[in-house]
C-alpha positions as CSV (number, residue, x, y, z in Angstrom):
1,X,134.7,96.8,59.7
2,X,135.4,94.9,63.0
3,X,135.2,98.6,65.0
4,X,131.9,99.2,62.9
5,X,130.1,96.2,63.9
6,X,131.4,96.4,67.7
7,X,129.9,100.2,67.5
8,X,126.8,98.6,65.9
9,X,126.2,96.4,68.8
10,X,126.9,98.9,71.3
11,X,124.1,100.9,69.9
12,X,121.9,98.0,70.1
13,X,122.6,97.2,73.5
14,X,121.7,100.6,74.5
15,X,119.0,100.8,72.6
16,X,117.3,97.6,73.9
17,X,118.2,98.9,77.4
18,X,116.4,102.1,77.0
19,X,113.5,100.3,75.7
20,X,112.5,97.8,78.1
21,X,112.8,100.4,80.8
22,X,110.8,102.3,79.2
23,X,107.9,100.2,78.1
24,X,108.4,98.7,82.1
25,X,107.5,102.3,83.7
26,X,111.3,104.3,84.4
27,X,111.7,107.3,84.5
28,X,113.4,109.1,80.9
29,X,116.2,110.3,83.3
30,X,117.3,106.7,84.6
31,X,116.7,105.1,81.1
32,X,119.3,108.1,79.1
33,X,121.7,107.6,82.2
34,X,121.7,103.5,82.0
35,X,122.1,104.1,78.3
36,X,125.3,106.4,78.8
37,X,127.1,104.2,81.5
38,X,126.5,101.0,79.1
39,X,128.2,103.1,76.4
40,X,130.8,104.8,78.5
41,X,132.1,101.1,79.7
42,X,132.1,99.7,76.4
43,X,134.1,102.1,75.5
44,X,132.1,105.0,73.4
45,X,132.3,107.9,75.2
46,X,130.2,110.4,72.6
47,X,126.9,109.2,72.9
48,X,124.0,110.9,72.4
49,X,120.6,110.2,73.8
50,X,117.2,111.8,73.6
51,X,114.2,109.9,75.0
52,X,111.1,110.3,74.6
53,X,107.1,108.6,75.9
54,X,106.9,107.1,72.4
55,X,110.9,106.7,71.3
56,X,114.4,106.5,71.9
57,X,117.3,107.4,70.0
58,X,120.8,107.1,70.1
59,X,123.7,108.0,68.4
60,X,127.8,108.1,68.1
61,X,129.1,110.9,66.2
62,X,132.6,109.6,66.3
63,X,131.4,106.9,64.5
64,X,128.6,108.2,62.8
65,X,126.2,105.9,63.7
66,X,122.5,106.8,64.8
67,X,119.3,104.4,65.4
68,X,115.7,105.0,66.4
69,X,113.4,102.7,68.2
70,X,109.6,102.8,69.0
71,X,108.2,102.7,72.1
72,X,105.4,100.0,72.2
73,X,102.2,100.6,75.0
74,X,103.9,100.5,78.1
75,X,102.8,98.2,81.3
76,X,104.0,98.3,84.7
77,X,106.9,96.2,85.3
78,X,109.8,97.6,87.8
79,X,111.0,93.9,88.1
80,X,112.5,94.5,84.7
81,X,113.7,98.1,85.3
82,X,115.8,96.4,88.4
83,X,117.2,93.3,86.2
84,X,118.5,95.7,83.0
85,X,120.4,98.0,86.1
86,X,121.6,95.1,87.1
87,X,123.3,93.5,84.2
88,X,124.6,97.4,83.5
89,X,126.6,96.9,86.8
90,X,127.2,93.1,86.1
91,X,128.8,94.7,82.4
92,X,130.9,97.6,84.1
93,X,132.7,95.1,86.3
94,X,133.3,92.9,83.5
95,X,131.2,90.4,84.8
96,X,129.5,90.0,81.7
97,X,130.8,90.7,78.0
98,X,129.1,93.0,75.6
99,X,127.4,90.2,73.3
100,X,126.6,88.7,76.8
101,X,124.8,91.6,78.0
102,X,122.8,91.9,74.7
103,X,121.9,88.1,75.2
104,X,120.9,88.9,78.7
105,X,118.6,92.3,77.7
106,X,116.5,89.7,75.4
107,X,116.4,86.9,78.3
108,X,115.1,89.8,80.3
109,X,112.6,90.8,77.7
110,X,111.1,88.2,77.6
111,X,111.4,85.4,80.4
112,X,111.5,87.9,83.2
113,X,108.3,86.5,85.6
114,X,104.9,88.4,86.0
115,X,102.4,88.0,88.8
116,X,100.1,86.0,87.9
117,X,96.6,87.5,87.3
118,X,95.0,85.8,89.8
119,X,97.0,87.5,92.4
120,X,96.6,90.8,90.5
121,X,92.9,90.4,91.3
122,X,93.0,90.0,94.5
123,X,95.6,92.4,95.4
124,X,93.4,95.1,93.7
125,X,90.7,93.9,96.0
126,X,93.1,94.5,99.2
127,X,94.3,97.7,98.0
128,X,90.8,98.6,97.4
129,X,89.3,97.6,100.9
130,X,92.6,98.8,103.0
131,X,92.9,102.4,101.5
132,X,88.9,102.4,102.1
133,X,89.5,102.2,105.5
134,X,92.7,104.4,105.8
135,X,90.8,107.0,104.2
136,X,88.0,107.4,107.0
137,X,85.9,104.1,106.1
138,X,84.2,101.5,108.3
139,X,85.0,97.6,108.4
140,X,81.5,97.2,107.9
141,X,82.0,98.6,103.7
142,X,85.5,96.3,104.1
143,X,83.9,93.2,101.9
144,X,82.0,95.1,99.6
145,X,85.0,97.1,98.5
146,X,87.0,94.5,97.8
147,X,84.9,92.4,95.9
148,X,84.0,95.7,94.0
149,X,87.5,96.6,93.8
150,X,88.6,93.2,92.2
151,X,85.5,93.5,89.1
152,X,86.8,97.0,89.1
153,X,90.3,95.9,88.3
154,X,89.0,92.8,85.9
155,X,87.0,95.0,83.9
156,X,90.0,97.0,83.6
157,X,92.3,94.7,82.7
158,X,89.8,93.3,79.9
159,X,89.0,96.4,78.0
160,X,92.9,97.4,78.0
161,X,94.3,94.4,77.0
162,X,92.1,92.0,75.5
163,X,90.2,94.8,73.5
164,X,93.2,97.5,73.6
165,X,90.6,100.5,74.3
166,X,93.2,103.2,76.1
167,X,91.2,105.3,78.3
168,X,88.0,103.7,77.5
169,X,88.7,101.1,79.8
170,X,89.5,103.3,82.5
171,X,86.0,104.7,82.0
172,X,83.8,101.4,82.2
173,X,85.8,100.2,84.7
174,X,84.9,103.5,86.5
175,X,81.5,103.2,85.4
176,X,80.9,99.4,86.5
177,X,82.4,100.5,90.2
178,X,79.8,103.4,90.6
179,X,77.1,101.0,89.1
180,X,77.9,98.4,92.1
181,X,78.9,100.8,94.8
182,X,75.3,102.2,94.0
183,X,73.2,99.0,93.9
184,X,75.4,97.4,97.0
185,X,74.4,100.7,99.1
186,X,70.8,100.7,97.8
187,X,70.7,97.0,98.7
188,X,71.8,97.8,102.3
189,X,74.8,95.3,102.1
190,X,77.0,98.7,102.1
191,X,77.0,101.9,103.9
192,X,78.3,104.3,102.7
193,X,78.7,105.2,99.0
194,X,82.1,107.5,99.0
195,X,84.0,105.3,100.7
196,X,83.3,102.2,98.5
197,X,83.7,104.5,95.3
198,X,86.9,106.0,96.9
199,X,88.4,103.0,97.9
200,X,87.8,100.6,94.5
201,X,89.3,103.1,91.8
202,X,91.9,103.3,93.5
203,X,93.7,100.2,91.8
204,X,92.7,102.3,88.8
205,X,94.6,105.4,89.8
206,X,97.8,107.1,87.7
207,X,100.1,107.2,90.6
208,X,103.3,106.1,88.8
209,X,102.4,108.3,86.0
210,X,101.8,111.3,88.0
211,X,105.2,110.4,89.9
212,X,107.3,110.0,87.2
213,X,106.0,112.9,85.1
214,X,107.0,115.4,88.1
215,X,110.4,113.7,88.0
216,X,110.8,113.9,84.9
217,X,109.9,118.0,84.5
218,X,112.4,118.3,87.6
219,X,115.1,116.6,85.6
220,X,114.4,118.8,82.8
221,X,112.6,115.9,80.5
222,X,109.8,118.7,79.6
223,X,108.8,117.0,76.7
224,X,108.2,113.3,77.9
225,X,107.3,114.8,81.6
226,X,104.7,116.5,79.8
227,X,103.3,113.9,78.0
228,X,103.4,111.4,80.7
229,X,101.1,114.2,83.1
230,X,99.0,114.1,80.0
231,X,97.9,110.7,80.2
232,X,97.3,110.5,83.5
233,X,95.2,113.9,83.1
234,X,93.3,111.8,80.6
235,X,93.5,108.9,82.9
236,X,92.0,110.5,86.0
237,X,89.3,112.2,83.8
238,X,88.2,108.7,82.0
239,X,87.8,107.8,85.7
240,X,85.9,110.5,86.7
241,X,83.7,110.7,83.4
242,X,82.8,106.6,84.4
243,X,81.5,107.6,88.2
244,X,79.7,110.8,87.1
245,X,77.8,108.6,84.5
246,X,77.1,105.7,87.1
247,X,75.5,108.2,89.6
248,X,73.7,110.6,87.1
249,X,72.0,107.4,85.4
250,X,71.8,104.9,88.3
């Protein structure tokens, strides 16, 4: 029984590992091979992992044990990706005990810090205004890309979480920053039209997505690299859908 429940734990420990890396943006191939090392220094050698976008599972022949776990919508969050690989290396040189390491997964969970929105806005708007002018802009477009850039990013922000519209907020967001890039041109307090456009979606781009779906088709994660280039298919499209409306109807 004692064996049982120590098995039992193991499998929850890997299984709340795998899932907050998961839901914080890893790759499939880091979050099976966290899961394995965790097992393999506690002691369980015959695990078996398969992750996907939308679930992990885990399982111990030898002790014929097997769990499944859902993978909620998933935010951005490699601050929690770096604390569970660090408690992994913290548990393999017995720095911390297995119920230790559990207890430490849930602190992680759920007190690790965020950036405060506030500062989310306003990096958007930097982002926004510096890539306009990396990409060929002028310093005269500088102001009204940020400030487009941060609505942009709000808008975004609203429709995904407050509302939880997936894609559909990628698509007003999209269409709010063509709307203003339009009117701030037509008002003369912008020059050029592309480069403001350009420059505020780009907060709004898939870039991690696209990353770790190659990644994850090179590691041989078909399935969940797959799915992953998927979404940011749909992602880029919602995107361009929102500017093609603004400039067809503005």
């Amino acid at each position: 029984m004692e064996q049982q429940n120590y098995a039992q734990l193991v499998l929850n420990t890997c299984l709340k590992a795998g899932k907050i890396m998961m839901e914080s943006g890893s790759e499939v191939y880091r979050v099976e091979d966290t899961m394995k090392r965790i097992a393999i220094n506690a002691g369980l050698d015959d695990i078996q992992t398969y992750v996907t976008a939308t679930g992990v599972i885990v399982g111990f022949p030898s002790e014929q044990s097997s769990q499944v776990i859902q993978i909620t919508p998933q935010a951005i969050n490699l601050e929690k990706v770096t604390a569970v690989n660090q408690g992994s290396r913290q548990f393999a040189d017995g720095e911390l005990s297995l119920p230790d390491f559990y207890l430490y997964l849930e602190e992680v969970d759920d007190a690790t810090p965020d950036f405060p929105y506030l500062w989310k806005i306003i990096s958007a708007g930097i982002v926004s205004g510096t890539l306009m002018i990396i990409l060929n802009g002028t310093w005269f477009d500088f102001i009204p890309t940020f400030i487009i850039g941060m609505i942009g990013f709000s808008v975004h922000t609203f429709f995904g979480k407050k509302l939880n519209m997936k894609f559909l907020n990628d698509f007003v967001a999209a269409l709010v920053i063509g709307s203003l890039s339009l009117l701030a041109v037509s008002l003369s307090v912008a020059h050029e039209v592309n480069s403001l456009i350009i420059g505020s979606i780009m907060p709004l781009v898939p870039g991690l997505a696209i990353t770790n779906a190659f990644r994850d088709i090179m590691a041989g994660h078909l399935i969940s690299g797959v799915a992953r280039g998927t979404e940011a298919l749909f992602i880029a499209g919602a995107i361009g859908g929102g500017i093609i409306v603004a400039f067809n109807f503005f």
